[in-house]
N, C-alpha and C positions, 0 to 999 in steps of 0.2 A: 308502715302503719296502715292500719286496715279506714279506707277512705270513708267508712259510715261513722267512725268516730275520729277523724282528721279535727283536730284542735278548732282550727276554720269554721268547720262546720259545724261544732257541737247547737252554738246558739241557734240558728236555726231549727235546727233538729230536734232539739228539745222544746222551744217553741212551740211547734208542730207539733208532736205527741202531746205535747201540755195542755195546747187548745184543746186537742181531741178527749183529755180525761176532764175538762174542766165540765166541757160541754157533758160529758156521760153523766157528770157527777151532779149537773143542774137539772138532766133527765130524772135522775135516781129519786133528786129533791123532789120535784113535784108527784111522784109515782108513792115516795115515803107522807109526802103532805097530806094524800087524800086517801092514802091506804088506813096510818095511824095520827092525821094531826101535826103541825107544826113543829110543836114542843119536841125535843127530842133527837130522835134520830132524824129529820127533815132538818131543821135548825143545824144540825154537825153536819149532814151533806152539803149544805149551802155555804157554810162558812168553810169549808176543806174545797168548793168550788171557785170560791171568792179569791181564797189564793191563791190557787194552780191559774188563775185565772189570769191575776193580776203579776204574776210569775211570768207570766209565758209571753203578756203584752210586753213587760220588761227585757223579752229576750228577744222579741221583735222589734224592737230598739236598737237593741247590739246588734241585730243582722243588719238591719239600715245604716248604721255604723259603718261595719263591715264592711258590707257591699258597697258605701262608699270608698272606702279605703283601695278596696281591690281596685277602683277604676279610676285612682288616683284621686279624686275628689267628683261629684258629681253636680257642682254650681251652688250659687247663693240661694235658688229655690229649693233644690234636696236639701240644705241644710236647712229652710225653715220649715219645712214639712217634719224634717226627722225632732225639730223642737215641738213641733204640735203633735208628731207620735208618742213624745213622750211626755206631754200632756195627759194626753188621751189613757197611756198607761198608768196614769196615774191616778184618774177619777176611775179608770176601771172598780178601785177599790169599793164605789159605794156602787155594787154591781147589779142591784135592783135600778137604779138609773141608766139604763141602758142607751134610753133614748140623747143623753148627754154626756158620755163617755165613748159611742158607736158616733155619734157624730163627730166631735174632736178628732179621733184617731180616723175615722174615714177621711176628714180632709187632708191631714198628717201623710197616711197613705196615699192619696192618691196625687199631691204634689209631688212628693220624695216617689213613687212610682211613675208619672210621668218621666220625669228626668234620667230615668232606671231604664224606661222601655226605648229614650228615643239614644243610648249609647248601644241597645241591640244584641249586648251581650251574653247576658241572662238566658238563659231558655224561654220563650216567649210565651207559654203557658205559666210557667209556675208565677212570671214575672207581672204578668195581668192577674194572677189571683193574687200575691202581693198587693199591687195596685189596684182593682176593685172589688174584691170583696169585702172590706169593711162601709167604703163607701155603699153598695148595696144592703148593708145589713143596717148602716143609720138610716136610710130610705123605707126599710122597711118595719122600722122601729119607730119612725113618723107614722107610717102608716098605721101603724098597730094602734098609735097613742090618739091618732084622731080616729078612728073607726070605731074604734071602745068608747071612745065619751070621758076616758078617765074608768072603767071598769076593769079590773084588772083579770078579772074571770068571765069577760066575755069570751065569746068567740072568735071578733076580730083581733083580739089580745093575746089568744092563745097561737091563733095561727102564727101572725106579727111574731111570737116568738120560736114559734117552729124551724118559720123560715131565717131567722137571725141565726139559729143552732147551725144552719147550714151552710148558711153565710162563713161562719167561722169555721166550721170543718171545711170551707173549698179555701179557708184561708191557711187552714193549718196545712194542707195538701200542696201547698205552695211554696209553703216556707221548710216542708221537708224535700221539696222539691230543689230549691235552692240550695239545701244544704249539701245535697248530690254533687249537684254543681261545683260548689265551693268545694268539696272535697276531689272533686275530680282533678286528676292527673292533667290535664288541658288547663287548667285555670291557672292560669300566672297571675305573681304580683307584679305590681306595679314600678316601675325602676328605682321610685322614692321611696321603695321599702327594701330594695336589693343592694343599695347601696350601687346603682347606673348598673348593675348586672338583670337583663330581664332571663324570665325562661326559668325560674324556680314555681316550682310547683307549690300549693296548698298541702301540705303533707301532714 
């Protein structure tokens, strides 16, 4: 089986391109918002962003999963982090609140990513963007929410969500990064999934 679609790795993977259309698709929204107005074709980009959105958080869930499973379990703090990940995937949904959904899941992330980086297995790039970039994009979603005053078409508002866009695409760059991983021929389970036989591969 060809390792960019190994079972393993799908959620990741799709994750990762998810974010990246979600994000395109909240670009298109604001470019449709001031080109012709809300109503419309802006309104249908937003709500088709809303999903992919809250789509993809959901499947960064399942990698947190995952990725615990591969390493046999990853402790009593990965699993309350991966409970406030999927929190956090789940206010996604009222996705104009960004600043209360990037915060949830940033913490979510960066406990279950602690616990991720200090077992060393992971590639240590993708596994830090895992691990911090949601936390950077609730920090700059703070920032955004006090700069502006509450003005949503300021400038420190607009930037605030520029840099969150980004935030999410080095998060989505991580989670297909993983899914490499996961799909690579190197990656074994765990012997509690081989039945005490290690040395099976991700396939």
């Amino acid at each position: 089986m060809d390792h960019d679609t190994a079972p393993a790795a799908r959620p990741a993977t799709l994750a990762g391109w998810g974010l990246g259309l979600a994000v395109a698709a909240f670009v298109a929204t604001a470019l449709a918002n001031v080109a012709w107005g809300w109503a419309g074709t802006a309104g249908a980009l937003y709500s088709v962003g809303t999903l992919i959105l809250v789509v993809s958080l959901i499947l960064l869930v399942v990698t947190q999963l995952q990725l615990s499973r591969v390493h046999g379990g990853l402790g009593k703090a990965a699993a309350i982090g991966l409970g406030i990940s999927a929190l956090g995937a789940l206010l996604s949904f009222v996705s104009w609140a960004v600043v209360l959904w990037a915060t949830v899941l940033g913490v979510g992330t960066l406990v279950f990513g602690a616990a991720l980086l200090r077992r060393g297995r992971v590639p240590r790039a993708p596994a830090r963007a895992l691990t911090f970039a949601m936390p950077a994009a609730s920090a700059l979603a703070w920032a955004g929410a006090v700069l502006s005053g509450g003005d949503d078409r300021s400038v420190a508002s607009t930037v605030a969500e520029v840099l969150v866009g980004v935030a999410l695409l080095v998060l989505a760059w991580g989670l297909v990064g993983v899914g490499r991983w996961m799909a690579s021929a190197e990656t074994e389970r765990p012997a509690a999934m081989t039945g005490g036989t290690r040395g099976t591969a991700y396939r």
